[in-house]
GUMI-495664 format. One record per residue (C-alpha): residue in one letter; x, y, z. Coordinates in steps of 0.02 Angstrom, whole numbers, always signed. Each point is the difference from the previous one (the first is absolute). Layout:
# GUMI-495664
+---------+--------+--------+--------+
| residuo |     px |     py |     pz |
+---------+--------+--------+--------+
|       A |      X |      Y |      Z |
...
+---------+--------+--------+--------+
END
This chain:
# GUMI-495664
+---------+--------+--------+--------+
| residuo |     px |     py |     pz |
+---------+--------+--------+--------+
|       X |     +0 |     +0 |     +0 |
|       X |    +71 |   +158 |    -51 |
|       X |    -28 |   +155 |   +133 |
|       X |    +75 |   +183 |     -8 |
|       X |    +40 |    +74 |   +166 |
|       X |    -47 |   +178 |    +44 |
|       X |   +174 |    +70 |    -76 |
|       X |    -52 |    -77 |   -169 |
|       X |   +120 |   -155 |     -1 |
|       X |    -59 |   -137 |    -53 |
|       X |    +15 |   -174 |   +117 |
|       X |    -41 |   -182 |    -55 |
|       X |    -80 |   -121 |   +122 |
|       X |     -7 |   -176 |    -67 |
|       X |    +16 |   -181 |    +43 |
|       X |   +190 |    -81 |    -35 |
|       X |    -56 |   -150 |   -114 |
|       X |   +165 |   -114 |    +18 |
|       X |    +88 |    -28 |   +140 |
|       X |   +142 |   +126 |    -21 |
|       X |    +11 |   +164 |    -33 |
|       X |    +37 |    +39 |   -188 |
|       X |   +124 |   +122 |    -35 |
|       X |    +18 |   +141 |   -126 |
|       X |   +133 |     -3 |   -115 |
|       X |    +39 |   +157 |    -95 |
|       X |   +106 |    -54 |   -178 |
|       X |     -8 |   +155 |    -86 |
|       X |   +160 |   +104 |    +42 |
|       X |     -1 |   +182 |    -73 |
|       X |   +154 |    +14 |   -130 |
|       X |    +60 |   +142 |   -107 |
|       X |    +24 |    -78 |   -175 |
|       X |    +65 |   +125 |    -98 |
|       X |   +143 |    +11 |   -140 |
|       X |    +49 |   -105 |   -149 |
|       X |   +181 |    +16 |    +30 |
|       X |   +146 |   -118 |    +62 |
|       X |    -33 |    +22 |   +167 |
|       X |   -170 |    -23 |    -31 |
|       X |    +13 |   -163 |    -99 |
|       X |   +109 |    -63 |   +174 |
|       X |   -146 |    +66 |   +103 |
|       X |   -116 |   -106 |    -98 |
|       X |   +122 |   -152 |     +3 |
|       X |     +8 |    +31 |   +185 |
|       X |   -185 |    +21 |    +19 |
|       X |    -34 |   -184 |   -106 |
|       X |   +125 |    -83 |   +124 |
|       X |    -97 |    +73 |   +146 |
|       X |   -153 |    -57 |    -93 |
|       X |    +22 |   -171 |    -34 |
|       X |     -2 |    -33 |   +191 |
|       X |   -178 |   +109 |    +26 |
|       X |    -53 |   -116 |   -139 |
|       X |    +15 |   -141 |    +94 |
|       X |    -69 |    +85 |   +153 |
|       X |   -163 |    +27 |   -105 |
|       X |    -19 |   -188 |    -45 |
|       X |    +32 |    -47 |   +194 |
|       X |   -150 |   +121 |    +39 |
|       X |   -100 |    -80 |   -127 |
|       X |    +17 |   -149 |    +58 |
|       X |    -38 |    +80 |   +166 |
|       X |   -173 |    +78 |    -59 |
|       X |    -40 |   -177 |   -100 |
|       X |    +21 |   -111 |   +152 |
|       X |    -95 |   +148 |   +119 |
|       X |   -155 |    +11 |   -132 |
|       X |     -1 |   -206 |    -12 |
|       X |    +27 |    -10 |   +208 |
|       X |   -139 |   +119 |    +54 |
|       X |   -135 |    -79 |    -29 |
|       X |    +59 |   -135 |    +73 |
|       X |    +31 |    +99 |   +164 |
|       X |   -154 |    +95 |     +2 |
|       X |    -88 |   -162 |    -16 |
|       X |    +80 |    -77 |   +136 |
|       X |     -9 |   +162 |   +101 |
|       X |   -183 |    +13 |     -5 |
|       X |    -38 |   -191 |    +17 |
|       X |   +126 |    -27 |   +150 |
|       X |    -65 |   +170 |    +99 |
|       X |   +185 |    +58 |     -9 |
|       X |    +42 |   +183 |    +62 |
|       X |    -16 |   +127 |   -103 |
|       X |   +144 |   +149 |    +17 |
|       X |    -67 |   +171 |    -46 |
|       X |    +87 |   +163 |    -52 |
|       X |     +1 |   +177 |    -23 |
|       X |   +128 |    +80 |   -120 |
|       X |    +18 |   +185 |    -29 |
|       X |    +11 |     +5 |   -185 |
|       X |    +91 |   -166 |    -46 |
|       X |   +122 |    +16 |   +161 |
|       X |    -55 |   -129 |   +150 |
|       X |    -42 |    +97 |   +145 |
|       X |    -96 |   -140 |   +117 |
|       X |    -48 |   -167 |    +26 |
|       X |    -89 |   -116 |   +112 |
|       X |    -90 |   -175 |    -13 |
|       X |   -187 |    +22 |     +3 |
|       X |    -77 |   -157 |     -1 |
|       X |   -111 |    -85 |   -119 |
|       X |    -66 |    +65 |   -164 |
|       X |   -113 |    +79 |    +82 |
|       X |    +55 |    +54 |   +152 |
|       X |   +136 |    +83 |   -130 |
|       X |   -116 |    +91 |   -106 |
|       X |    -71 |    +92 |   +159 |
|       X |   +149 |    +54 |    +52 |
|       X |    +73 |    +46 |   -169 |
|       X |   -172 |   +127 |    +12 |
|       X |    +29 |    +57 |   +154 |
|       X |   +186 |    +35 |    -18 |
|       X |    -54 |   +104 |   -154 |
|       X |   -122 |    +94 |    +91 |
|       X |   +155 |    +47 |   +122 |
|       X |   +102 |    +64 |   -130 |
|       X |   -129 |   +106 |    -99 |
|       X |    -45 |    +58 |   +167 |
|       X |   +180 |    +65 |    +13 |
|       X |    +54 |   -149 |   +139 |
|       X |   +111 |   -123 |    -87 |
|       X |    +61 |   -141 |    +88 |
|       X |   +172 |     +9 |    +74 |
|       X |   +136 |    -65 |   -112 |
|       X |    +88 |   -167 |    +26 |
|       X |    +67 |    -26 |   -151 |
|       X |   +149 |    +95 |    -78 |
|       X |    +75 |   +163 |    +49 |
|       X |    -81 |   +190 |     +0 |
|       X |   +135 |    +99 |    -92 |
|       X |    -26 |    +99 |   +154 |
|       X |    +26 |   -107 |   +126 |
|       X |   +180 |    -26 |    -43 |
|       X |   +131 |    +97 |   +122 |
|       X |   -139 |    +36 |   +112 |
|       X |   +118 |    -35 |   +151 |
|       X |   -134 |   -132 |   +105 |
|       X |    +90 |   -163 |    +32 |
+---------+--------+--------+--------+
END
């Protein structure tokens, strides 16, 4: 469920479907490609031997996304015929911000409301997950 807090950001409030907590990979560094010039044509060579590598980073998270699509059904099955826990959380933007286990389905899909209601309300939960830019150097051991 997607909320916006007083201040206009926006905060995500969902059920985790698998077990672990997916993470966000970013493959698109910015590069200045300019010139057609010697040093340009070593840049490029460069750039293909850094390349190749990435390459094969992008077929290991294929394989990643092909084994996640084909395994999730499989684990929301189970999760919902079993009466597993379900783990909700709220994200501000795409960045985790909070997570707890809520129970079943749901017992979830109340508290995924009411922790939605917080936020709009301007009352987000307190984080426990990550770090607030500025928390760090705040001095509290």
């Amino acid at each position: 469920m997607r909320v916006n807090d007083p201040q206009g950001q926006t905060w995500r409030v969902t059920r985790r479907w698998v077990p672990w907590r997916p993470r966000r990979r970013n493959l698109s560094p910015d590069l200045m490609l300019e010139g057609e010039d010697p040093i340009g044509f070593l840049f490029f060579l460069v750039l293909g031997l850094v390349l190749l590598p990435l390459l094969s980073l992008v077929v290991f998270l294929a394989v990643e996304l092909v084994l996640l699509v084909v395994l999730l059904p499989v684990v929301v099955v189970l999760r919902i015929a079993f009466g597993h826990q379900w783990w909700i959380e709220a994200r501000q933007g795409f960045r985790p911000h909070w997570e707890v286990q809520a129970g079943t389905w749901r017992e979830s899909g109340e508290q995924i409301r009411q922790v939605a209601a917080s936020i709009g309300r301007g009352d987000p939960p307190l984080r426990n997950l990550g770090k607030d830019e500025n928390e760090v150097g705040s001095g509290e051991d």
